[in-house]
Residue, then its C-alpha position, 0 to 999 in steps of 0.5 A: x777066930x773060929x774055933x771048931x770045938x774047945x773043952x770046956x771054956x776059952x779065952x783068947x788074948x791078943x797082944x795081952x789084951x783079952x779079945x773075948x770068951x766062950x764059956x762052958x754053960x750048956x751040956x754041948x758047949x765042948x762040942x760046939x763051934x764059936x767065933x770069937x772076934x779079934x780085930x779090935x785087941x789087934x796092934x795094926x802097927x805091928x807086922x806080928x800079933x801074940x795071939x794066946x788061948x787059955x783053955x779050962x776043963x772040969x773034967x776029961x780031956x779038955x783042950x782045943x780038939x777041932x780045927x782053928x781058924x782065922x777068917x775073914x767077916x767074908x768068910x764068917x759062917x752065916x755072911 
């Protein structure tokens, strides 16, 4: 998943198993794009997949505020 910005900290489960994180730790990071890969917490057995994002914020807004998206490693930026 890449997610175009998240406020403050994220983590993502997939099927109930936590695929990964991106944590507040700089000033920017609100404001900062990430990846977060989740192939490997995917079930590829099943026709649907339970994909969840539990969001924290110390202060303001907080949320999801920019795009998500599912890609591919094709199209991962920097591949």
């Amino acid at each position: 998943l890449y997610f175009g910005a998240v406020d403050d900290s994220a983590w993502v489960y997939v099927n109930g198993k936590k695929a990964g994180e991106h944590l507040f730790d700089q000033p920017n990071d609100w404001f900062a794009p990430f990846v977060i890969r989740i192939d490997q917490a995917v079930d590829w057995g099943k026709p649907r997949q339970l994909v969840a994002v539990r969001v924290g914020d110390k202060s303001g807004g907080g949320g999801i505020w920019r795009p998500v998206w599912i890609l591919s490693k094709k199209t991962l930026p920097g591949n």
